[in-house]
N, C-alpha and C positions, 0 to 999 in steps of 0.2 A: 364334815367328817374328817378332812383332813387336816383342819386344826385339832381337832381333838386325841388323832392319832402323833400329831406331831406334842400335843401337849404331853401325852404319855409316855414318849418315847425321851421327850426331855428330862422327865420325873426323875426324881431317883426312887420316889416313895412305891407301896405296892399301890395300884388303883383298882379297885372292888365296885362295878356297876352291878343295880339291880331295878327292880321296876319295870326298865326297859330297857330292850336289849338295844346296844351300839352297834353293830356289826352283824353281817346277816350270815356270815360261814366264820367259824371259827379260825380259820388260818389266817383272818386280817386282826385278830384282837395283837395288840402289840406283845412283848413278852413278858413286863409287868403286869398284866392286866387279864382279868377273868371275871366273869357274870355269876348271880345267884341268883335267883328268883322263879318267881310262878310261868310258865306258857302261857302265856294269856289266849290262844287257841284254845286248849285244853279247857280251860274256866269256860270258855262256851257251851265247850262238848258236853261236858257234867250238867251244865244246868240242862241244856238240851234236850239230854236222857232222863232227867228228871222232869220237865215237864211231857215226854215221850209216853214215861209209865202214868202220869197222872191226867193223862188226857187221852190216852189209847181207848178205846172203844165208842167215843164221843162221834156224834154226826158231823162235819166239817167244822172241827175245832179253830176258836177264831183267839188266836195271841196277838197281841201288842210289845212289838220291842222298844224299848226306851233305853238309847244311847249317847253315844260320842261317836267325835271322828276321830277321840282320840282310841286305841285300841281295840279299834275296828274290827280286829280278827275274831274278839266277843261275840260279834252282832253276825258274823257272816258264818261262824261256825256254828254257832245255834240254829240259825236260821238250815245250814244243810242238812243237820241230824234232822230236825223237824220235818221237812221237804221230805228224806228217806224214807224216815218213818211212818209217817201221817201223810201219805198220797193229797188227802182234799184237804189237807190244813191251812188255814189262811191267814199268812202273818202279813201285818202293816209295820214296819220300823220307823220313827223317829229318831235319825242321829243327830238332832242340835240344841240337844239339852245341858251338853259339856258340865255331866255328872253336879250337875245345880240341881237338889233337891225341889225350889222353887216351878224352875221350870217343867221339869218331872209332871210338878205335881199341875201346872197347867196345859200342858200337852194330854196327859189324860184323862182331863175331865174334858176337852175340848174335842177329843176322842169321843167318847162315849155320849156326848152330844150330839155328834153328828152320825150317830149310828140309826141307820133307816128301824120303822115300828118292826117290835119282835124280831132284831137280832141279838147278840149276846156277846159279851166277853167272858172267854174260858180264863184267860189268862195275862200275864203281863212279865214278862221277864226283861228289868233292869241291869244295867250292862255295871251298877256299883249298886251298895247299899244305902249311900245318900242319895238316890234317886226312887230307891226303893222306898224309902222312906217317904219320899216324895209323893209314889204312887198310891202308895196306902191314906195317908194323906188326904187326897184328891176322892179315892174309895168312900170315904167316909164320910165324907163331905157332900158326897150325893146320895140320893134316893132313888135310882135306876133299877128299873126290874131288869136290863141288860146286866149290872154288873155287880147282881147278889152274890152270885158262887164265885167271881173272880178269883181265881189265886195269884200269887207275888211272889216271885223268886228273885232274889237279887247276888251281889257279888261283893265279898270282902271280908262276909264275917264279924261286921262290929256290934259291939256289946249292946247297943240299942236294938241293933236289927233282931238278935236273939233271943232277946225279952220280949220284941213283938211275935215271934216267933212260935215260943213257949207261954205264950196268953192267948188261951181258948177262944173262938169266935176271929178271931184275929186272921186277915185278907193274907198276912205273910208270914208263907208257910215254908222257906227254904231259903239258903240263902251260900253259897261256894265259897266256901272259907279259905282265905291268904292267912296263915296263922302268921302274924307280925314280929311275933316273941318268938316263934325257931326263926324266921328271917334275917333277926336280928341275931341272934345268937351265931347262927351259921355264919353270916359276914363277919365278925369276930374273928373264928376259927379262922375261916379264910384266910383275913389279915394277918392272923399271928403265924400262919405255916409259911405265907409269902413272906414275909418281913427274917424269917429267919432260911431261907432260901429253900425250903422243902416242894417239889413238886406239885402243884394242884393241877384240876383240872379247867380246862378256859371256860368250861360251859356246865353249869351246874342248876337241875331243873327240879323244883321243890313238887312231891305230889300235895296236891291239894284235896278237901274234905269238904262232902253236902253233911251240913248242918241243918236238919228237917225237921220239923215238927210230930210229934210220938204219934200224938191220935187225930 
């Protein structure tokens, strides 16, 4: 951290982080430099309350998290809405998938393997959409009377996840969308207001959108 702030502070250029945030209180961002991007908290939450609504009434609904260790606060902020919400919910996380579709997809089937006669899978909410993709995947690929109704929510938004999304029968049904193209667009602005000395602000936090299946 303290090369990075000395890097900035050398600069003469404006510096625009996104992704992930540098700095944890805004009064250490150097004075060139300000953040754009998603809460990766929040992406939790959303999905959270969306598996909240579609699994409330269920008997001890049983989720499966599939993450990382990178953006952790995904995994642990879903994980508290659910707990809030759903007193007997019973989530199992995997965080060493490191958003590899691959593993994703063998993490869950090696799940649903070892799940004792006549239990079930409500759900699976993936901490990105290459994983999600992963799950679904893995879905398919088995014949489990545990994991017919499974749903799949994942995180990012991309153009594959929403086509599986928007096709009937299809395990994923939701998916918290980082739109890429205002992202981008915002950093832009950003850059051209810094570059011509106009006031921004250091911390700049995108709302983000559940992209859901209709019926």
């Amino acid at each position: 951290r303290d090369d990075l702030i000395m890097f900035c502070r050398n600069s003469r250029l404006p510096v625009v982080f996104t992704d992930i945030e540098p700095f944890d209180k805004v009064e250490e961002y150097p004075d060139n430099t300000a953040y754009i991007g998603y809460n990766t908290s929040e992406l939790g939450e959303l999905a959270g309350r969306w598996l909240v609504k579609n699994l409330r009434g269920m008997d001890r609904p049983h989720v499966l998290i599939i993450a990382s260790r990178e953006h952790c606060a995904r995994q642990q902020r879903c994980e508290q809405v659910l707990s809030s919400a759903l007193p007997d919910v019973r989530i199992t996380t995997n965080d060493e998938c490191e958003f590899i579709r691959s593993r994703a997809y063998n993490a869950v089937r090696t799940h649903i393997r070892q799940l004792d006669p006549g239990q079930h899978l409500d759900a699976i909410f993936c901490t990105n959409d290459e994983m999600a993709l992963g799950a679904v995947d893995a879905l398919s690929s088995l014949s489990s009377p545990a994991s017919r109704a499974t749903l799949v929510i994942g995180i990012d938004g991309v153009l594959e996840a929403k086509e599986l999304i928007d096709t009937p029968q299809s395990p994923l049904r939701a998916t918290v969308v980082q739109d890429t193209h205002r992202l981008a667009g915002s950093v832009v602005n950003l850059l051209q207001k810094m570059h011509r000395g106009r006031p921004v602000p250091k911390r700049t936090i995108l709302s983000a959108e559940i992209y859901e299946a209709t019926t």
